[in-house]
C-alpha positions in Angstrom: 122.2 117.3 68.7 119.3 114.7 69.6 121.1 113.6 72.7 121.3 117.5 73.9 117.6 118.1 73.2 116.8 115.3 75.2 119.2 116.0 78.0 118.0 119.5 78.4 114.3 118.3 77.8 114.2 115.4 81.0 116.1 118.1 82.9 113.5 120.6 82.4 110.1 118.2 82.8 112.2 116.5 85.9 112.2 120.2 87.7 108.8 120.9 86.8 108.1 117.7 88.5 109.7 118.5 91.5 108.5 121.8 91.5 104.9 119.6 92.2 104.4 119.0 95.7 103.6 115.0 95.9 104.0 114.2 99.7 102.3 111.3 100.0 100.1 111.9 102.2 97.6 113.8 101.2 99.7 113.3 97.6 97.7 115.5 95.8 99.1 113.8 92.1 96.8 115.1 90.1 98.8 118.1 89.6 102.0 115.8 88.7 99.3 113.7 86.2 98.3 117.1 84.5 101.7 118.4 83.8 102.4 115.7 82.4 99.3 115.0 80.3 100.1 118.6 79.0 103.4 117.7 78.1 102.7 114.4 76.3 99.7 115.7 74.5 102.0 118.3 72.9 104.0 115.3 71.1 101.3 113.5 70.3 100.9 110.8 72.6 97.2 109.7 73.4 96.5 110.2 77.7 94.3 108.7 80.0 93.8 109.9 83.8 92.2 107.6 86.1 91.3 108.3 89.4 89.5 106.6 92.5 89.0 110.1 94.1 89.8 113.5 92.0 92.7 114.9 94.1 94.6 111.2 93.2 94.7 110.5 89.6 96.7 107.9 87.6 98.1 108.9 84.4 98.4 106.3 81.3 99.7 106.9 77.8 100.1 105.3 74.8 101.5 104.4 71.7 99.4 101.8 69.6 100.6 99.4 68.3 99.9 98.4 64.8 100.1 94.8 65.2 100.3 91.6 67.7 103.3 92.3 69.3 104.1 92.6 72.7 102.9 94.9 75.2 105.5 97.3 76.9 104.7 99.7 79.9 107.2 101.9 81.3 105.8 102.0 85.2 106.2 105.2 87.8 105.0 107.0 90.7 104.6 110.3 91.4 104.3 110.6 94.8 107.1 111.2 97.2 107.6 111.2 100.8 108.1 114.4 103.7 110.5 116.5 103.1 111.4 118.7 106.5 113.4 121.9 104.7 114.9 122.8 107.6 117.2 119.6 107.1 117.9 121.1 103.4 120.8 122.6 101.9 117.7 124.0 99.0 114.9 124.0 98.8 113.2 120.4 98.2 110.7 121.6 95.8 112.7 124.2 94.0 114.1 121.6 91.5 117.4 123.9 91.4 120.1 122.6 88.8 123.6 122.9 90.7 126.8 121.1 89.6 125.2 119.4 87.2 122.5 117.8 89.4 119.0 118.5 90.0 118.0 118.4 93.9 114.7 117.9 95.6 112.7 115.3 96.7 111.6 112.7 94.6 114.8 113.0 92.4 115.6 109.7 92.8 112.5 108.0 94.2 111.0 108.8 91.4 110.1 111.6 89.5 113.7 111.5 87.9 112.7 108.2 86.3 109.3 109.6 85.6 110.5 112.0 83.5 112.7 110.0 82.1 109.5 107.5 80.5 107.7 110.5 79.8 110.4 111.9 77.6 111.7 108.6 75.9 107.6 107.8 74.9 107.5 111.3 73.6 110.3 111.2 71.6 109.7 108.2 69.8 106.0 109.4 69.0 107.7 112.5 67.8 110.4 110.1 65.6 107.0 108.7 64.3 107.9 105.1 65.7 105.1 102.5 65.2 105.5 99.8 67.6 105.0 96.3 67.1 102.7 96.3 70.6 101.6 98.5 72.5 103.7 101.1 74.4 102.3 102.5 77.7 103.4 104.8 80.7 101.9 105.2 83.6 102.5 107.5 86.1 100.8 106.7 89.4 99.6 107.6 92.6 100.1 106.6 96.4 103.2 104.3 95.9 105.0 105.5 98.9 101.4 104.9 101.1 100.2 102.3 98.9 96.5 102.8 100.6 95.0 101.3 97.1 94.9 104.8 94.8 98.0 103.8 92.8 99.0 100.7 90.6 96.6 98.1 93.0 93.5 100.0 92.1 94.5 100.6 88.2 95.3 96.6 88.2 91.9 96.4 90.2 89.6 98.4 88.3 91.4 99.6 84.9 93.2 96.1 83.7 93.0 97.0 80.1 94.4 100.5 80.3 97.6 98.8 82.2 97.7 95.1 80.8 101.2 94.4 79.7 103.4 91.5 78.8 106.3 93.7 80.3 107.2 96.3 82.6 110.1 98.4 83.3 109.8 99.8 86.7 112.0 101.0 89.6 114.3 99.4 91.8 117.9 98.7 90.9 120.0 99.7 87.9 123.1 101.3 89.7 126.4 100.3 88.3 128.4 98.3 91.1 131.7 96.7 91.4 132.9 93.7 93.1 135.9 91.7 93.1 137.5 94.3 90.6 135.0 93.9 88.0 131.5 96.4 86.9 128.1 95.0 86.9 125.0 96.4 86.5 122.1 95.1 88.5 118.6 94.4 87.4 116.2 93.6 90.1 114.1 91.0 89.0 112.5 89.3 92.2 111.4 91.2 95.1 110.6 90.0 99.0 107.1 90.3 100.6 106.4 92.6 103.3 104.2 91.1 105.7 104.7 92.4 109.4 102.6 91.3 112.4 101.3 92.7 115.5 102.6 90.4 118.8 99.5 90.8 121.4 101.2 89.9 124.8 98.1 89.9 127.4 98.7 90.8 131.3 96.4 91.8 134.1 96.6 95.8 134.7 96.8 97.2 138.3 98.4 100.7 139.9 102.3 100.8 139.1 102.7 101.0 142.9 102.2 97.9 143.6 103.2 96.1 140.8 103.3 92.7 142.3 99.1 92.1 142.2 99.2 93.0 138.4 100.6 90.8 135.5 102.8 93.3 133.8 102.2 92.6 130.1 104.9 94.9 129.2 107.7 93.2 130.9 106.2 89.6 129.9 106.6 91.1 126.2 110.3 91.2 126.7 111.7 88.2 126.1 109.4 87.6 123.1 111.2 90.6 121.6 114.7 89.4 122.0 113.7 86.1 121.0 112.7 87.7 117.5 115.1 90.4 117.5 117.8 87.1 117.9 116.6 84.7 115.5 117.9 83.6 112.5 116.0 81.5 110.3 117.2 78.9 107.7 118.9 80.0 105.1 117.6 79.3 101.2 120.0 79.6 98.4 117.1 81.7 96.0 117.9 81.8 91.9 118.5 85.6 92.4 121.3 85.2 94.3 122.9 82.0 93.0 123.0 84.2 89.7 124.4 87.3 91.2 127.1 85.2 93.2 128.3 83.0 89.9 128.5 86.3 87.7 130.9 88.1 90.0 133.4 84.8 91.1 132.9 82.6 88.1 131.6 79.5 90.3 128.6 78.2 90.7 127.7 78.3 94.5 126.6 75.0 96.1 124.4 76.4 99.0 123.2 79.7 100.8 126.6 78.9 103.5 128.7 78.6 100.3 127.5 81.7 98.3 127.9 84.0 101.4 131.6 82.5 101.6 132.5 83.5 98.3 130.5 86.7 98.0 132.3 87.8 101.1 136.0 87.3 99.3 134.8 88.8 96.5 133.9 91.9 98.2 132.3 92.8 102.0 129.4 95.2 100.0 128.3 92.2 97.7 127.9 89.6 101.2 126.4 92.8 103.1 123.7 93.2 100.1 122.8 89.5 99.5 122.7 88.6 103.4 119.2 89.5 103.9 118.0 87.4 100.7 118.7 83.9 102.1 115.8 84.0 104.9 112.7 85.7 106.0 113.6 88.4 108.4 112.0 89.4 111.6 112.9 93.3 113.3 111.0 94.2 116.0 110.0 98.1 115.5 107.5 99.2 117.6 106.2 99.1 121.3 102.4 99.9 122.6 101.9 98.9 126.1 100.5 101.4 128.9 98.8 105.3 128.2 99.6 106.3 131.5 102.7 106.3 133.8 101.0 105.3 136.7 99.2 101.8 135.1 100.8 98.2 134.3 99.6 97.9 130.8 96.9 94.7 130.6 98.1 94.5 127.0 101.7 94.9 125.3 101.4 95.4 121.2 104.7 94.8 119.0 104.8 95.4 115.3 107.2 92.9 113.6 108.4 94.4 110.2 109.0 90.9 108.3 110.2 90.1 105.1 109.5 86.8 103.3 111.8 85.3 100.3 109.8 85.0 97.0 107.4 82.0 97.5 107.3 82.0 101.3 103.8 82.7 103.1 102.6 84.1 106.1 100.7 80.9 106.9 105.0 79.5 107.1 105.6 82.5 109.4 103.0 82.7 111.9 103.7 78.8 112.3 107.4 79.5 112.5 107.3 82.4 115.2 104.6 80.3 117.1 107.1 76.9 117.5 110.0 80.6 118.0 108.1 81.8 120.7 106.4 78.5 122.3 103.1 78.8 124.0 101.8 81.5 126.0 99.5 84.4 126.3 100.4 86.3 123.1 98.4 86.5 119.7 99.5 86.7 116.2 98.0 89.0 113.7 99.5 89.6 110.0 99.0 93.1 109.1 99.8 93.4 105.6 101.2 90.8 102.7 102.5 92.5 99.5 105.3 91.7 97.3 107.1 88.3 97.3 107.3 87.8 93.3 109.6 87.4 90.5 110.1 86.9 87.0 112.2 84.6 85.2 115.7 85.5 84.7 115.8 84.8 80.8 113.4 86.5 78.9 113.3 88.9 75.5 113.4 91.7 78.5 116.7 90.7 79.9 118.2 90.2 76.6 117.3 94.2 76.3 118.4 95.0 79.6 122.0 93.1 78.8 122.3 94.7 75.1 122.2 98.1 76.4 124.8 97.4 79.5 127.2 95.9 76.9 126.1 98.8 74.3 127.0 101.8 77.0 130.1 99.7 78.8 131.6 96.6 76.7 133.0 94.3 79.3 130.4 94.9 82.2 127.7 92.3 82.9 124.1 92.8 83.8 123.4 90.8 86.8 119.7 90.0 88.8 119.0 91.0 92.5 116.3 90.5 94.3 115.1 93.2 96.1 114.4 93.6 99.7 112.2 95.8 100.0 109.1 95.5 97.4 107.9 98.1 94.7 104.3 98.1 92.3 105.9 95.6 90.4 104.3 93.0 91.8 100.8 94.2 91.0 101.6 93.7 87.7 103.2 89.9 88.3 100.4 89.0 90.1 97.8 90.6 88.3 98.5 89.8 84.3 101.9 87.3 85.1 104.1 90.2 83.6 107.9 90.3 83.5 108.5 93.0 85.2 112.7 94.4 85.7 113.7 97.3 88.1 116.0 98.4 85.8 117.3 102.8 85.6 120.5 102.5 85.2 122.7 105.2 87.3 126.7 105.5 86.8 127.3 108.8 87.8 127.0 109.0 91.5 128.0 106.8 93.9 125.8 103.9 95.0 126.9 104.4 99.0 125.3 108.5 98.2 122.3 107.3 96.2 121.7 104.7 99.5 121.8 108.2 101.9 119.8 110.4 99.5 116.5 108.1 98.7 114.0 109.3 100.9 116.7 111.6 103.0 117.5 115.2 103.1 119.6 116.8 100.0 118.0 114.1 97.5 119.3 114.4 94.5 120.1 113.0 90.8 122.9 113.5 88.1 121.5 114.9 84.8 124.0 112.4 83.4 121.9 109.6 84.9 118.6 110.7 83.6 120.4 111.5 80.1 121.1 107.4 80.5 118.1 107.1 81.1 116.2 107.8 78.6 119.1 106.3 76.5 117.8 102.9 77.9 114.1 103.4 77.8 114.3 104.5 74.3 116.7 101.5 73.5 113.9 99.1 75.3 111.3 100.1 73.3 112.9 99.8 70.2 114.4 96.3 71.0 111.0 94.9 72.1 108.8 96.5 70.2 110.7 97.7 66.7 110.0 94.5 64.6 
């Protein structure tokens, strides 16, 4: 009867939720932060908002703990990206329940997972659990944007309210299959994302006589392909030497090896792990002239880049400057976030595994790195935190999941969130119940 309660109870708070519009921007979350600050309250669970301007806040609960142990946090955001409704099936903000799903944006990045912490924190105060450590949730703001109103500036400015040994956050958690067998994957490493600006310089002039200008446009070209073309060396990470040795059963001796046998064992697990052995560069954007009639004097190219866990942009710039040779360009790095990890044994994993053998005996859990890069590292960098994307998801397929996050018809299997909660509960209790 408890597992029904809290079925229909996450289903309910997950539609209000939705029902929120979080579009980040402007994000507006301190509508999200007050739902759920009236939800928790009603349970009994102390809350906290925090906010660098009113319209943004941060929401953080908690259980106390009664002695030294550990602290926990369950990590969220309640923001979301545009939804255009005319791309819809339903509405995105209705939060209708149809064929056992609830759709609308944010359903999967994140507010089903947000209502899934909220509901496993307030069920355990209700139970009367007294953890060993503290156990936190936080809700917060501008994930999507990340223009320092979310997890940076709580890190930043509120460290004791969000201090925590570890962290369970978004990320990975879908149930996969390769080679014939089920895994579960936990992402516990992430990439960086640090693009750059390429500044080609030229010499403008009228377009009608192009040959007395220095077209900076056309001199950008070749820089482009050059990136666009380049593959760097590849690094055999921990992540993936993991990942590749739980699904064949061998230990892989380099990154040429591991792709070999990760491509036998199945064409999804080499297309996944593929961008994990280098830094990548993908040109994405062109600026050159305003006007028709004018040969741009200067040519701008944003360079989204990813760097492996440990890499810098200081090893970047120098390796797109001996790419691209000398010439009249500059290099600017625009941004540098992510690149961390956590180890891949602690008393979080051993959660993370109990509960996948728990729900399906036989299946592994197995670490990913991920390539893109959630708050998580905030936390890493900011306290040294072991921090897991772990939700795990059975119900749909991971191919649909991949087409719904941040695209039109988003939605997310009450199963799921049922599971959900199952594991955040189970987390809680296996870190913090002694």
């Amino acid at each position: 009867m408890a597992t029904v309660t809290l079925r229909a109870e996450v289903t309910e708070l997950l539609q209000e939720l939705i029902r929120v519009d979080t579009t980040n921007p402007p994000g507006n979350e301190t509508r999200a932060a007050e739902l759920l600050r009236d939800y928790l309250e009603q349970h009994g669970v102390a809350c906290e908002l925090y906010a660098r301007v009113p319209e943004r806040a941060n929401l953080v609960a908690r259980i106390p703990g009664r002695g030294d142990g550990p602290r926990v946090l369950f990590l969220s955001h309640t923001d979301v990206v545009l939804a255009d409704p005319a791309e819809w099936q339903l509405d995105p903000f209705g939060g209708e329940l149809r064929d056992g799903e609830i759709w609308g944006r944010g359903a999967l990045d994140m507010k089903g997972q947000v209502a899934a912490e909220a509901v496993a924190i307030a069920s355990l105060a209700r139970e009367g659990f007294e953890p060993s450590g503290d156990l936190i949730f936080a809700a917060t703001a501008d994930e999507e944007v990340g223009a320092g109103f979310g997890a940076q500036w709580l890190c930043e400015a509120h460290p004791d309210a969000v201090r925590a040994d570890y962290c369970i956050n978004e990320g990975s958690g879908d149930r996969v299959e390769f080679g014939g067998k089920a895994f579960y994957a936990c992402s516990t490493a992430e990439k960086m994302s640090a693009p750059f600006r390429l500044r080609v310089h030229g010499r403008s002039g009228h377009a009608s006589m192009p040959n007395i200008a220095d077209n900076a446009l056309v001199k950008a070209a070749p820089l482009i392909e050059e990136l666009g073309a380049y593959r760097p060396e590849r690094h055999l990470i921990p992540e993936v030497k993991a990942l590749v040795q739980a699904v064949t059963g061998e230990e892989p001796r380099s990154a040429a090896d591991a792709l070999i046998r990760a491509r036998e064992a199945s064409p999804v697990l080499a297309d996944m792990i593929e961008p994990l052995f280098s830094m990548t560069f993908t040109p994405t954007m062109v600026t050159a002239s305003q006007k028709r009639n004018v040969v741009p004097a200067v040519c701008d190219v944003t360079v989204d880049s990813r760097l492996l866990p440990g890499q810098t942009p200081a090893e970047q710039q120098e390796l797109v400057r001996a790419l691209l040779g000398d010439g009249e360009y500059e290099l600017e790095v625009l941004e540098a976030h992510g690149g961390t990890r956590s180890p891949l044994e602690s008393p979080l994993w051993d959660a993370v595994e109990s509960f996948v053998d728990r729900i399906e005996p036989g299946t592994r859990a197995v670490p990913v790195c991920v390539a893109g890069f959630t708050d998580s590292h905030w936390f890493r960098q900011a306290f040294g935190t072991v921090a897991y994307g772990f939700f795990p998801a059975r119900a749909m397929d991971i191919e649909v999941v991949a087409r719904l996050v941040h695209s039109a018809d988003e939605r997310v299997p009450v199963e799921d969130l049922e599971l959900g909660v199952d594991w955040l509960r189970h987390a809680a209790q296996h870190l913090l119940g002694s």
